[in-house]
SEKEGU-218890 format. One line per 2 residues: number of its first residue (from 1); their letters; for each residue x, y, z of C-alpha. Coordinates in nm, 3 decimals, m for minus. Each point is the difference from the previous one (the first is absolute). Layout:
NUM> a> X,Y,Z; ...
This chain:
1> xx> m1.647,10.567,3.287; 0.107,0.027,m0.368
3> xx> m0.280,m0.037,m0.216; m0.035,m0.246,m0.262
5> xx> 0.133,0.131,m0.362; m0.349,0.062,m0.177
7> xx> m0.127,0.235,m0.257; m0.213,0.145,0.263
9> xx> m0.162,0.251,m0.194; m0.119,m0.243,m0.284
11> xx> m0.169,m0.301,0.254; m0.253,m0.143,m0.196
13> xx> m0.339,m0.149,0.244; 0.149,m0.377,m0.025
15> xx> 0.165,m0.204,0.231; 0.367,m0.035,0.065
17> xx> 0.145,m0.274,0.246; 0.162,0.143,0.311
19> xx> 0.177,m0.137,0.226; m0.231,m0.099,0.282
21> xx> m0.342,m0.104,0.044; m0.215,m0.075,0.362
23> xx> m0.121,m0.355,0.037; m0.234,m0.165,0.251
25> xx> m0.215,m0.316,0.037; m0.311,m0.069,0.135
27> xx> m0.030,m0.402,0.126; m0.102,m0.238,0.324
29> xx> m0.280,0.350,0.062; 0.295,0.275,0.072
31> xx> 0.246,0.231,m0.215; 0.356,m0.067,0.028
33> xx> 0.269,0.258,0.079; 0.066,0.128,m0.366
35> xx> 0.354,0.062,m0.169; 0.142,0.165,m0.282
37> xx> 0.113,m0.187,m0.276; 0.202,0.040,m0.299
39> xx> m0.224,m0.283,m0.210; m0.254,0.176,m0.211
41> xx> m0.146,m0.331,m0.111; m0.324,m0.165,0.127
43> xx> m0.044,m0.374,0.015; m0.259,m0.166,0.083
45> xx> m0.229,m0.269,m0.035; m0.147,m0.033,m0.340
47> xx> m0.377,m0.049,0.216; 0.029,0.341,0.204
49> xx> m0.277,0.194,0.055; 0.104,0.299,m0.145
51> xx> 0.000,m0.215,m0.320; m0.314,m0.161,0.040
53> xx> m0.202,0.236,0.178; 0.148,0.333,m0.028
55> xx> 0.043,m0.002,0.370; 0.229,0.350,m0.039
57> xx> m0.032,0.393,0.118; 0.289,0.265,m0.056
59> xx> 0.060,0.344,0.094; 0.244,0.301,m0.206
61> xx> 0.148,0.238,0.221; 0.334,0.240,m0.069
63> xx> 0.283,0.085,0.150; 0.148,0.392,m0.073
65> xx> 0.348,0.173,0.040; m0.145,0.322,0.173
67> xx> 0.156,0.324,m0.052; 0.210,0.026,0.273
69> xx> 0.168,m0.320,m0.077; m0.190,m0.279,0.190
71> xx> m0.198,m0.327,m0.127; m0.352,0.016,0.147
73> xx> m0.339,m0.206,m0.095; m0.330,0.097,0.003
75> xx> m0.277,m0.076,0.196; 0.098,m0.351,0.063
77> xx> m0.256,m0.082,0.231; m0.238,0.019,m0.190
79> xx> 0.073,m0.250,m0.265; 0.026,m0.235,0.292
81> xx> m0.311,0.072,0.093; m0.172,m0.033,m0.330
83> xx> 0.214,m0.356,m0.079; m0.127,m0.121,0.305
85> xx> m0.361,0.078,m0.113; 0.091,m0.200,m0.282
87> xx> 0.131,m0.302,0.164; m0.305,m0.008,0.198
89> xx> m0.212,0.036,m0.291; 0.203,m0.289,m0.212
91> xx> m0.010,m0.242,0.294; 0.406,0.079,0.043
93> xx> 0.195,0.010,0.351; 0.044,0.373,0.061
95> xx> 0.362,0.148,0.012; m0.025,0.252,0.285
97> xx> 0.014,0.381,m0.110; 0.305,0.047,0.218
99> xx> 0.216,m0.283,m0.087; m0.083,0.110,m0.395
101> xx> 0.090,0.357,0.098; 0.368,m0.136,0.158
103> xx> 0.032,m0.254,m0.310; m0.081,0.298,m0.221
105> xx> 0.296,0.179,0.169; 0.234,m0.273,m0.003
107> xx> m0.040,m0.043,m0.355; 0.022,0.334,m0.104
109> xx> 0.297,0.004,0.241; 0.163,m0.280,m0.182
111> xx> 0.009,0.138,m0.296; 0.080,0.377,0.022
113> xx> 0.230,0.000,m0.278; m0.262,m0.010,m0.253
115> xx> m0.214,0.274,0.158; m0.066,0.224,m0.261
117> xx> 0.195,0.384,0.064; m0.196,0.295,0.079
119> xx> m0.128,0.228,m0.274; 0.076,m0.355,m0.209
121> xx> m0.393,0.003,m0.081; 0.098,m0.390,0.107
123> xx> m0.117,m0.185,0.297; 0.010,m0.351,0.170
125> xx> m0.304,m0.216,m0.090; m0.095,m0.223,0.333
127> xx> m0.207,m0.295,m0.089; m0.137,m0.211,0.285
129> xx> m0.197,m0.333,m0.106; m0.150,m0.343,0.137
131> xx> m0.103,m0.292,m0.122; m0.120,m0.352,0.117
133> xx> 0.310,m0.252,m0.054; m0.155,m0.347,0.109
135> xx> m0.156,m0.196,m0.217; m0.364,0.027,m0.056
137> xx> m0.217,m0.237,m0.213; m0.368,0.106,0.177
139> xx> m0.095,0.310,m0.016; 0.097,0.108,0.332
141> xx> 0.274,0.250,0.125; 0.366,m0.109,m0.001
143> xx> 0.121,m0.128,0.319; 0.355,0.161,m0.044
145> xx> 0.098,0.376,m0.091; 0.311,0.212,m0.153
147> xx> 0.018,0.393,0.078; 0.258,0.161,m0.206
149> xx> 0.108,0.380,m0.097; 0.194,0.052,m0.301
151> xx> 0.125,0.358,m0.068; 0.145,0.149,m0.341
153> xx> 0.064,0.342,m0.119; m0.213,0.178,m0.253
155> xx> m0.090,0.316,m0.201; m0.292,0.180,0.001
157> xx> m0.276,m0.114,m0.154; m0.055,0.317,m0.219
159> xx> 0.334,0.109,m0.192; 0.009,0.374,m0.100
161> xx> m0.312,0.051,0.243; m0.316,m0.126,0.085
163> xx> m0.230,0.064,m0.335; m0.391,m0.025,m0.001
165> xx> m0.090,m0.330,m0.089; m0.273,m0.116,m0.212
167> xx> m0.214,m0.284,0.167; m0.336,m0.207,m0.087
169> xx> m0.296,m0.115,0.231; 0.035,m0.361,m0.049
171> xx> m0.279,m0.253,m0.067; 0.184,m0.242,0.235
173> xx> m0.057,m0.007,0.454; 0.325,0.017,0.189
175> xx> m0.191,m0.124,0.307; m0.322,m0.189,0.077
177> xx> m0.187,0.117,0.310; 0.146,m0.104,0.311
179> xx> 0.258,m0.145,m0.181; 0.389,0.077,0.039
181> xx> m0.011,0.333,m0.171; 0.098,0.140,0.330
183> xx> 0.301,m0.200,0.043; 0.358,m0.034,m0.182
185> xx> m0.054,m0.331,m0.117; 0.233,m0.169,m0.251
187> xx> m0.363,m0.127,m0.211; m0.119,0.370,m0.017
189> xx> 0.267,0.060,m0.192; 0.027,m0.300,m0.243
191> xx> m0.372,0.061,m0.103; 0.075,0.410,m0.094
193> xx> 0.279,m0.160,m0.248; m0.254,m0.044,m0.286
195> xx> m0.194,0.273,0.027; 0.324,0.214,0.065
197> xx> 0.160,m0.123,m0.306; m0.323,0.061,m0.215
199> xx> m0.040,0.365,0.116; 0.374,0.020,m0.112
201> xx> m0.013,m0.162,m0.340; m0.303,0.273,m0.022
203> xx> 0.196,0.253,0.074; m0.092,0.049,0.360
205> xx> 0.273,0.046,0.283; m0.265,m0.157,0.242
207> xx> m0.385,m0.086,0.060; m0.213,0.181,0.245
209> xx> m0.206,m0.228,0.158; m0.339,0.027,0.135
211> xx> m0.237,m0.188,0.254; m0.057,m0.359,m0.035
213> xx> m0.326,0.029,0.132; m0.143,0.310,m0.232
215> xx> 0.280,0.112,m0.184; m0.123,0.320,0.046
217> xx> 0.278,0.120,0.203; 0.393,0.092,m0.019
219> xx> 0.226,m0.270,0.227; 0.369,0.006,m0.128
221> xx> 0.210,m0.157,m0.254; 0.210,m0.282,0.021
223> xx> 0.240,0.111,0.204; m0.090,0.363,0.108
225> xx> m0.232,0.172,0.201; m0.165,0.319,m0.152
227> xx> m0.019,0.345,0.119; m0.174,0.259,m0.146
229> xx> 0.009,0.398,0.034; m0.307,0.171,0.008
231> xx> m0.069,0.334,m0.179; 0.006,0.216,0.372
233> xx> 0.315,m0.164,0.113; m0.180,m0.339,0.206
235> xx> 0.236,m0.295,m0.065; m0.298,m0.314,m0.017
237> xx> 0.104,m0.384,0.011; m0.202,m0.277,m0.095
239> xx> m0.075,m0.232,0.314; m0.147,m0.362,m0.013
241> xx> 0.081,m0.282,0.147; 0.190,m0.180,m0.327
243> xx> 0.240,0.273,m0.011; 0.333,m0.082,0.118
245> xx> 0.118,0.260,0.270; 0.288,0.193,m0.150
247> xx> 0.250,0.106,0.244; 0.063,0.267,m0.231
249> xx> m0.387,0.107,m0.019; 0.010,0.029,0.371
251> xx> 0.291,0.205,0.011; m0.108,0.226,m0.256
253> xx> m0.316,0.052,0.146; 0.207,0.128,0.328
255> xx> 0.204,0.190,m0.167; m0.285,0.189,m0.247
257> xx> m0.221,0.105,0.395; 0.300,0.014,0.245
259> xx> 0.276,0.146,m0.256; m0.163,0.205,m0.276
261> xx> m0.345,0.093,0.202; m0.223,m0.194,m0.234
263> xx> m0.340,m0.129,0.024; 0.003,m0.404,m0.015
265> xx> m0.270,m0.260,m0.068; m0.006,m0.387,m0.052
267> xx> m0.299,m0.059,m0.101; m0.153,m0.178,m0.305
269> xx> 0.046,0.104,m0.352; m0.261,m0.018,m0.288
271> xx> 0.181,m0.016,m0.307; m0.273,0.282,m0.153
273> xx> 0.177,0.226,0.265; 0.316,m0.039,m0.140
275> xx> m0.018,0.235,m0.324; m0.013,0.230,0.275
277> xx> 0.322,m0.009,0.162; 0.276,0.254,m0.052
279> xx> 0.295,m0.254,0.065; 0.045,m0.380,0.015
281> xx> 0.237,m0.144,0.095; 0.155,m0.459,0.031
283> xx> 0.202,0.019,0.367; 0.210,m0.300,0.094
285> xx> 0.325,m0.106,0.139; 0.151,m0.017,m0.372
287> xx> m0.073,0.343,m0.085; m0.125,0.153,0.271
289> xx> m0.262,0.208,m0.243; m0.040,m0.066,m0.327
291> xx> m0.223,0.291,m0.189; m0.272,m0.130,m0.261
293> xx> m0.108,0.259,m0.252; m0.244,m0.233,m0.172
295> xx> m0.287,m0.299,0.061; m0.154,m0.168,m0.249
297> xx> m0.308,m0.167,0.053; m0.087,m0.203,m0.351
299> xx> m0.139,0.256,m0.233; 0.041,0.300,0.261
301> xx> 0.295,0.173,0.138; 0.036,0.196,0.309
303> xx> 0.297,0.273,m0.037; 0.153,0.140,0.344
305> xx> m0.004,0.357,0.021; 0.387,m0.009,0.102
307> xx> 0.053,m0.134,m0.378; 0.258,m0.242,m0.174
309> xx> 0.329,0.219,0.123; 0.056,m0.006,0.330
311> xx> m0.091,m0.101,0.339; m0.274,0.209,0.131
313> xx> 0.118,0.299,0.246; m0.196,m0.146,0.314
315> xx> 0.159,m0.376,m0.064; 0.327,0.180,m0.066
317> xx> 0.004,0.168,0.353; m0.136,m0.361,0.143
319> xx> 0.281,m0.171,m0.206; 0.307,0.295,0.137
321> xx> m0.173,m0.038,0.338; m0.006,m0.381,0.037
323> xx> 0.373,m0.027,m0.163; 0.124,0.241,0.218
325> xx> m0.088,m0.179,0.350; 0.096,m0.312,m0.200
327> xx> 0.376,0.091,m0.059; 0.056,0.249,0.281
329> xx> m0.117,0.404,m0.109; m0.296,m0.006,0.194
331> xx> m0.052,m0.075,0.339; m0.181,m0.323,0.025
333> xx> m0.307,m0.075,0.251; 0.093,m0.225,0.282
335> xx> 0.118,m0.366,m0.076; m0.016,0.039,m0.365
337> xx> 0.319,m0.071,m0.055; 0.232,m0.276,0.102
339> xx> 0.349,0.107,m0.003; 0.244,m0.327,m0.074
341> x> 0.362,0.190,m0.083
């Protein structure tokens, strides 16, 4: 299929309208069949609960052009899994893992002409959402749902390379206890606006934030989990039950034990134990790892060993590792990756 004509190469991380998008509605207790459409608009009624209520979850997921020329996605599965731990947690109809996999696929499918190239640096952006679409007036859950998945191509998130990044430990919670910290809620994200603005009018690219309960020890940031590197080689990852469960995380954590022969923990994470670390490192679907060479923490600041330059060696070889399954260099584990072209 002849791709679209785009400046491949210079993508920014925005969204471009494509041609198709998935949609499917939830009403009378079942999900209809689903269709692609060529509408890109939303209408609904001015009462929803998405509006009202912020009855909504999302997932971000990408689709590659692999070296040998095909259009695969990875790991699939398991954003179906977590957005159906999010529906359940939000009171929303779940949208079975393998009817999101197939609409995931049929998306993508639908609009192969604007699948980045390979060695582009580009790729395809997937973006499944719900939201409640009744009206609502109680405080209750909607009675009527809409499951969509846009897609739209985009750069990477670091031009010229992934530089350390300077972050601050925020004053602000991401998550209470036993809240939705753990889920990819629409809400988690509208309250890390403010604080994510502040850090950035600061000077920050992003807060690290800390326990709700004691504050005494390292979650994640607003949209990143954290991995750190310790001085003998261990790769360490905060775990708590307000941290969202990165797919990326997990499949870094494979890779560093079953790839590169390294010792793994998830565990929990004072924040006096970070000073201590050799590497640290933001991971995520946006930019896979994202270095940090500094964190501030009011009047003290914790440098990284690996400096202000460049990514650490061990994240490097995590980064080339995870990249290389990803588009199609390395052999991938089994079921990783979900070939759609």
């Amino acid at each position: 299929m002849e791709k679209k004509n785009l400046d491949w190469a210079n993508l920014s991380f925005s969204y471009i309208k494509t041609d198709k998008r998935f949609v499917a509605n939830y009403k009378d207790g079942a999900w209809d069949g689903g269709q692609l459409t060529d509408d890109d608009k939303v209408v609904i009624t001015e009462c929803a609960g998405v509006l009202q209520y912020s009855q909504s979850c999302f997932e971000g997921l990408k689709a590659y052009t692999t070296e040998d020329g095909h259009v695969v996605c990875f790991r699939p599965d398991l954003n179906g899994q977590r957005m159906e731990d999010s529906c359940r947690r939000l009171e929303m109809p779940v949208f079975p893992t393998e009817r999101f996999v197939d609409a995931v696929v049929e998306t993508v499918r639908a609009n192969l002409a604007w699948v980045p190239p390979y060695g582009s640096g580009a790729t395809l952006y997937i973006r499944p959402y719900m939201f409640g679409s009744s009206a609502v007036i109680g405080v209750k859950p909607a009675d009527e749902y809409q499951f969509r998945i846009l897609v739209t191509p985009v750069g990477p998130y670091f031009k010229g390379g992934a530089k350390p990044i300077v972050i601050r430990v925020s004053d602000f919670d991401r998550a209470a206890p036993h809240g939705t910290g753990h889920i990819k809620a629409g809400l988690n994200y509208a309250m890390s606006l403010h604080p994510i603005m502040d850090a950035h009018r600061q000077g920050y690219a992003e807060n690290m934030y800390l326990d709700p309960a004691t504050r005494t020890k390292v979650e994640e940031t607003g949209g990143a989990n954290f991995i750190f590197i310790t001085k003998d080689g261990t790769l360490v990852t905060p775990k708590s039950g307000s941290i969202l469960p990165s797919i990326t995380r997990r499949s870094l954590l494979y890779v560093a034990e079953h790839y590169l022969g390294m010792k793994v923990e998830e565990r929990e994470v004072p924040l006096t134990e970070v000073p201590s670390f050799a590497e640290v490192g933001l991971c995520g679907t946006a930019a896979v790892i994202s270095p940090v060479g500094k964190i501030v923490n009011h009047d003290s600041e914790i440098c990284v060993p690996s400096g202000m330059e460049e990514m650490g060696p061990v994240l490097t070889k995590l980064y080339d590792t995870l990249t290389g399954i990803q588009m199609g260099r390395i052999e991938a584990p089994e079921g990783w990756i979900k070939r759609i072209a």
